[in-house]
C-alpha atoms as an extended CHARMM CRD file, in Angstrom:
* protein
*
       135  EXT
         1         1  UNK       CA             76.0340000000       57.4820000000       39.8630000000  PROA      1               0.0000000000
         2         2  UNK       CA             79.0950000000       58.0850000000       38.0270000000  PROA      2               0.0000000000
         3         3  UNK       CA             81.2930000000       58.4010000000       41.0590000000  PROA      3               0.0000000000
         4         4  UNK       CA             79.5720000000       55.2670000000       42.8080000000  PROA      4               0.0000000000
         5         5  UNK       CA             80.3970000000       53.2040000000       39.4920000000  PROA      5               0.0000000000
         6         6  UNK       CA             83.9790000000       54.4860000000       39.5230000000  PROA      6               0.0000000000
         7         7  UNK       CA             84.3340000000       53.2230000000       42.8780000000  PROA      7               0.0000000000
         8         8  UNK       CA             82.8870000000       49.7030000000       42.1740000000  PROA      8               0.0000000000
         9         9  UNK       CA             84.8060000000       49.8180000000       39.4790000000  PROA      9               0.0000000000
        10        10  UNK       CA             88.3740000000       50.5950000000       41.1380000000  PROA      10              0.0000000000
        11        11  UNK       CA             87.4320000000       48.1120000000       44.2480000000  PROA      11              0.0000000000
        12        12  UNK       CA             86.3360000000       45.4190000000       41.7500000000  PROA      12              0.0000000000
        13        13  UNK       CA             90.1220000000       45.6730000000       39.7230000000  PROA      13              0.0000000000
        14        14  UNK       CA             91.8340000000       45.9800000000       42.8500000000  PROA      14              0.0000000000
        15        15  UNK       CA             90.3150000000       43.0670000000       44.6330000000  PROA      15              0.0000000000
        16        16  UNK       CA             90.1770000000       40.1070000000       41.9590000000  PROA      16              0.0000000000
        17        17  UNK       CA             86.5060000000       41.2770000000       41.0230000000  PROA      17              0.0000000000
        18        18  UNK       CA             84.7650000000       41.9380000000       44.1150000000  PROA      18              0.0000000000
        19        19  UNK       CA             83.5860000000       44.5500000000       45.9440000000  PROA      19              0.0000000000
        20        20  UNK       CA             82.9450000000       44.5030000000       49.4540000000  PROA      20              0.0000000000
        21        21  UNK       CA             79.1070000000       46.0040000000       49.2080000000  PROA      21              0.0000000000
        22        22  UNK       CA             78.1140000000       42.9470000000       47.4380000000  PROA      22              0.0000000000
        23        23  UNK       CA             79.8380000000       39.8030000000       49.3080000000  PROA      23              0.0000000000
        24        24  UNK       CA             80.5460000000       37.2680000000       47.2830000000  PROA      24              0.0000000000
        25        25  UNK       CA             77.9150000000       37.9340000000       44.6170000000  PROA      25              0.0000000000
        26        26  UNK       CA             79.4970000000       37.5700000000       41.0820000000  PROA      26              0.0000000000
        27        27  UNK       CA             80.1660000000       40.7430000000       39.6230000000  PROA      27              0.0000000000
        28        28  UNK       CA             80.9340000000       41.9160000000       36.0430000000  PROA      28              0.0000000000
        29        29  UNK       CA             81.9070000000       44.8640000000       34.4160000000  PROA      29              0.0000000000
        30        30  UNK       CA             80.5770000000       45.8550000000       30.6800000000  PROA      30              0.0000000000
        31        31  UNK       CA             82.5280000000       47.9490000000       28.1170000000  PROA      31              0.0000000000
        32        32  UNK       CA             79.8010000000       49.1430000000       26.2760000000  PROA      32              0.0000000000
        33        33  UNK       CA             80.0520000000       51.8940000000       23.6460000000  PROA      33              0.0000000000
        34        34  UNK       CA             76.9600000000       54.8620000000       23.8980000000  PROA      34              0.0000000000
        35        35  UNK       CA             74.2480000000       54.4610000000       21.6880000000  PROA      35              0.0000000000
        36        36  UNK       CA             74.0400000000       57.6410000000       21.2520000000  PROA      36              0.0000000000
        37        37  UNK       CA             77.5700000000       59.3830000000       22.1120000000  PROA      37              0.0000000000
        38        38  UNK       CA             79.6900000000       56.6930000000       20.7140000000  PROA      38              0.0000000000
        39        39  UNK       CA             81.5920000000       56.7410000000       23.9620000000  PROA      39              0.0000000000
        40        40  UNK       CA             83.1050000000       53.7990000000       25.5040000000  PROA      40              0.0000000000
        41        41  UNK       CA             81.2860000000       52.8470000000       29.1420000000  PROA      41              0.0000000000
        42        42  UNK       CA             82.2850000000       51.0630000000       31.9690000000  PROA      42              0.0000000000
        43        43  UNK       CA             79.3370000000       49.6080000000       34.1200000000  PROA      43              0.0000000000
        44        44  UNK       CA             79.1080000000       47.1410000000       37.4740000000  PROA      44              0.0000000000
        45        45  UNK       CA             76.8830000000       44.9890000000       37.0230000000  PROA      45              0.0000000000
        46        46  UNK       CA             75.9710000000       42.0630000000       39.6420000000  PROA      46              0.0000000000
        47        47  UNK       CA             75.6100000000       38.7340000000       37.5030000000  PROA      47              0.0000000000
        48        48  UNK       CA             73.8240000000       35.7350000000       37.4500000000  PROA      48              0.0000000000
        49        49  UNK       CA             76.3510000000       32.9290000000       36.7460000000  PROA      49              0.0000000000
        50        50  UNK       CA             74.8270000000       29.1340000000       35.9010000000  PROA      50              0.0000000000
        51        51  UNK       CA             77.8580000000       27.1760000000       34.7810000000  PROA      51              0.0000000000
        52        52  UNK       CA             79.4610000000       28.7140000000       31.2140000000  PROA      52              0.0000000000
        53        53  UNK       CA             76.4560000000       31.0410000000       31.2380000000  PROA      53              0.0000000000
        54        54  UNK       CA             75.7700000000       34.4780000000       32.5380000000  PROA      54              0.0000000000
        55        55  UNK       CA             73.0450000000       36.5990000000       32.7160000000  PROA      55              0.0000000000
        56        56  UNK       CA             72.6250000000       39.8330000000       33.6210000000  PROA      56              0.0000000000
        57        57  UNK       CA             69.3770000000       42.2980000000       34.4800000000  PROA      57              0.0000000000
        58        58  UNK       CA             68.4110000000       45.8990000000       33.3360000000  PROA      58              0.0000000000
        59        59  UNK       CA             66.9260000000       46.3070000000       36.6210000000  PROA      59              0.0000000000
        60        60  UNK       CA             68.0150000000       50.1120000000       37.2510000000  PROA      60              0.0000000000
        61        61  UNK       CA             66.9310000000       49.7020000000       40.8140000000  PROA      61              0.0000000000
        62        62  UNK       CA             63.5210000000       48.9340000000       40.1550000000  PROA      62              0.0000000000
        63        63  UNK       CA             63.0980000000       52.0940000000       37.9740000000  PROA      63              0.0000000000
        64        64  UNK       CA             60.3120000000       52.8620000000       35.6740000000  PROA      64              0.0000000000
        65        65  UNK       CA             62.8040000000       53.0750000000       32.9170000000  PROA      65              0.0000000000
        66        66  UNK       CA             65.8250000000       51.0460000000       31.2150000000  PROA      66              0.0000000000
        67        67  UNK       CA             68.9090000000       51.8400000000       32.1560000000  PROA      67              0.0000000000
        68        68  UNK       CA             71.5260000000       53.6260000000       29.5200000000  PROA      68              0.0000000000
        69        69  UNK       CA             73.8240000000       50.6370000000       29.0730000000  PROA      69              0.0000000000
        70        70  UNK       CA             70.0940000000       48.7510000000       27.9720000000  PROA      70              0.0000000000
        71        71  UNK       CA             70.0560000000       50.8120000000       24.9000000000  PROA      71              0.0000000000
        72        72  UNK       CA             74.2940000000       50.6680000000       24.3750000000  PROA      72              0.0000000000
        73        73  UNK       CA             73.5390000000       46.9320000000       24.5370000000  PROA      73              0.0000000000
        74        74  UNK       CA             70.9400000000       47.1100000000       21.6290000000  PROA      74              0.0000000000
        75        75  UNK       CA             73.2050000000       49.6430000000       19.5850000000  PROA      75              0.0000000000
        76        76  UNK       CA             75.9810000000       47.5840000000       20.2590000000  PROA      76              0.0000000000
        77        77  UNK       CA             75.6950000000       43.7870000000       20.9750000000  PROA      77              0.0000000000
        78        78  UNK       CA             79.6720000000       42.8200000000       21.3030000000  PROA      78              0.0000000000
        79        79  UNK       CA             81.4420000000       44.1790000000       24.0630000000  PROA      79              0.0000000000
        80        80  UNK       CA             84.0070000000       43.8040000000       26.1640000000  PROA      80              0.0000000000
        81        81  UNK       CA             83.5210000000       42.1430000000       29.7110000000  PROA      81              0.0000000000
        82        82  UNK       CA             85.8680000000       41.5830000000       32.8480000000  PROA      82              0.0000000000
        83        83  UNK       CA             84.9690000000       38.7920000000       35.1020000000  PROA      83              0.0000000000
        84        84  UNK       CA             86.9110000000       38.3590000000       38.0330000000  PROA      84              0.0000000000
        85        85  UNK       CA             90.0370000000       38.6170000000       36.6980000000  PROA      85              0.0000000000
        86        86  UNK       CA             89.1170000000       37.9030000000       33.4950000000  PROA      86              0.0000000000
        87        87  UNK       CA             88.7060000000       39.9720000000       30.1760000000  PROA      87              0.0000000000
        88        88  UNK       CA             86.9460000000       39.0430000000       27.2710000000  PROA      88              0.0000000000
        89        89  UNK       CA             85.1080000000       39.7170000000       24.3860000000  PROA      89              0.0000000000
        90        90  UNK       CA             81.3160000000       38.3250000000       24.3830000000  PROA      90              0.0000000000
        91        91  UNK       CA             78.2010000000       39.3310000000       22.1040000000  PROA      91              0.0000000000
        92        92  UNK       CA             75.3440000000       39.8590000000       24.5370000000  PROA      92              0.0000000000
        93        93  UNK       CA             71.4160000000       38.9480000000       23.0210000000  PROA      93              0.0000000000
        94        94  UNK       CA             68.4850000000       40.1460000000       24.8500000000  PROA      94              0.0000000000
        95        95  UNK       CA             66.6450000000       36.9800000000       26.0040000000  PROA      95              0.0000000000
        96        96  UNK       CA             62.8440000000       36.4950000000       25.3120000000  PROA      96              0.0000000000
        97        97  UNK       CA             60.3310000000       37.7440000000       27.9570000000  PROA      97              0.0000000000
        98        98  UNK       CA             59.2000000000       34.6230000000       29.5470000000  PROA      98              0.0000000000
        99        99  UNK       CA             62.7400000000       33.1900000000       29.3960000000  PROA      99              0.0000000000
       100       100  UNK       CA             64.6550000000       36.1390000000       30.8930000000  PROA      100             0.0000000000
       101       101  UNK       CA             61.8860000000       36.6260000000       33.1000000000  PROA      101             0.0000000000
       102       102  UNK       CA             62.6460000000       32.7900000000       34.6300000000  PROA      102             0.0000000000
       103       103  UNK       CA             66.5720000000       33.7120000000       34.9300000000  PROA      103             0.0000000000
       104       104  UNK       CA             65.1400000000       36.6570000000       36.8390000000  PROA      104             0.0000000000
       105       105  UNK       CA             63.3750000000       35.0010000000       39.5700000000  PROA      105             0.0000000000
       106       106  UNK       CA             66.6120000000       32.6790000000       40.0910000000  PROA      106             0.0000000000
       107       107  UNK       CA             68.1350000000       35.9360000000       40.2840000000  PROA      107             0.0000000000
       108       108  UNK       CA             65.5690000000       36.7720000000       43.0140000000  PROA      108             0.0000000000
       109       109  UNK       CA             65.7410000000       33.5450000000       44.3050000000  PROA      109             0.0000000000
       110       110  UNK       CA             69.6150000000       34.2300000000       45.4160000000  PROA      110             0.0000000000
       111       111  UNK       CA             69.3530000000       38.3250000000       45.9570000000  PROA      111             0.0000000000
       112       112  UNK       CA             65.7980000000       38.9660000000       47.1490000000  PROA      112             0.0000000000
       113       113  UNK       CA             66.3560000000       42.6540000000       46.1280000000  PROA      113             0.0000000000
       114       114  UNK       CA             65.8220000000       41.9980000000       42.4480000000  PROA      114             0.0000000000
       115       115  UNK       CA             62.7720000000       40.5570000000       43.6140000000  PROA      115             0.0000000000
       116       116  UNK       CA             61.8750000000       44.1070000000       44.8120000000  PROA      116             0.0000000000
       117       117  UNK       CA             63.5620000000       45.8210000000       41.8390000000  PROA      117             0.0000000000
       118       118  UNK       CA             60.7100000000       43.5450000000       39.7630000000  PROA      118             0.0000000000
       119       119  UNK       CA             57.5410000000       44.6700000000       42.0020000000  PROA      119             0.0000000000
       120       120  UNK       CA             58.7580000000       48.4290000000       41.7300000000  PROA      120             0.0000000000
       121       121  UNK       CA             59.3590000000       48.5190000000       37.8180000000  PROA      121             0.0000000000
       122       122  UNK       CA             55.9720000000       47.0540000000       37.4070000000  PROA      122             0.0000000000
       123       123  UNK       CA             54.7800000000       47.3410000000       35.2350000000  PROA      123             0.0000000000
       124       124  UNK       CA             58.0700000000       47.5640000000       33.2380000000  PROA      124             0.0000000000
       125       125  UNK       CA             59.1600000000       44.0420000000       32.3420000000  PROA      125             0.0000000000
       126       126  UNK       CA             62.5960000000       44.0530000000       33.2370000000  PROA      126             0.0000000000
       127       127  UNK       CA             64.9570000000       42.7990000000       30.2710000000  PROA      127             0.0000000000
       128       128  UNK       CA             67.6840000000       40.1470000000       30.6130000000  PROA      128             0.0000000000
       129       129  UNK       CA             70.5410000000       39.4560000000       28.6530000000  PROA      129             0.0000000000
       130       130  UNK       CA             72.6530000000       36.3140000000       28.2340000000  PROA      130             0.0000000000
       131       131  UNK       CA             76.5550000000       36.7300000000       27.6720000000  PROA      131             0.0000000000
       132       132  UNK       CA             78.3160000000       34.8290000000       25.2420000000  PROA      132             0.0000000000
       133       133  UNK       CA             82.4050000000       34.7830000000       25.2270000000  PROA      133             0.0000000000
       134       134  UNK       CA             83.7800000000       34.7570000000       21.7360000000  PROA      134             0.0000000000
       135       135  UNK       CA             86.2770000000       32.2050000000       21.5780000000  PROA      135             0.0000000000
């Protein structure tokens, strides 16, 4: 997984912030640091972008488990984020179940994979996050 996110991660920089294997889909990257390492993280993330807001989904491919950057996210709540060619500092809050559930399905809605990611986590509720730049 680590190689594959290095590669997203060097296509994204190069190319303006996209990366061929997912169109035109916005994509963001988050600096998190390790919740349990202390590390700093780099992770491609496709977003959900609704004006000034963005969302984004700790779907781990439909996993039976959160993803890492979930708990860095928790430890850690302002990171760093490039968009496009953008980089900026945000403070990211895990939304409530029935409202990140909602920015899920529009999620679904426009990428019918995280439709599937939802039926295979089941019954893990997958958690959503809104970003907020600081300005």
């Amino acid at each position: 997984m680590n190689d594959w996110n290095a590669q997203i991660i060097a296509e994204f920089r190069a190319n303006g912030g996209k990366a061929a294997q997912f169109g035109d889909n916005p994509l963001v990257i988050l600096h998190t640091i390790g919740a349990k390492s202390g590390a700093l993280r780099e992770t491609p993330l496709v977003a959900l972008v609704e004006g000034d807001d963005m969302y984004v989904f700790a779907s781990k491919g439909g996993a039976p488990d959160n993803p890492d950057w979930y708990y860095n996210l928790l430890s850690t709540p302002r990171i760093t984020v490039e968009f496009g060619t953008e980089t900026f500092t945000a403070d990211v809050t895990e939304l409530p179940e029935e409202v990140g559930q909602a920015k899920l399905r529009a999620q679904a809605a426009l990428m019918p994979q995280f439709g599937e990611y939802i039926t295979s986590a089941a019954p893990r509720i997958i958690p959503a996050f809104h970003i907020a730049r600081v300005l």
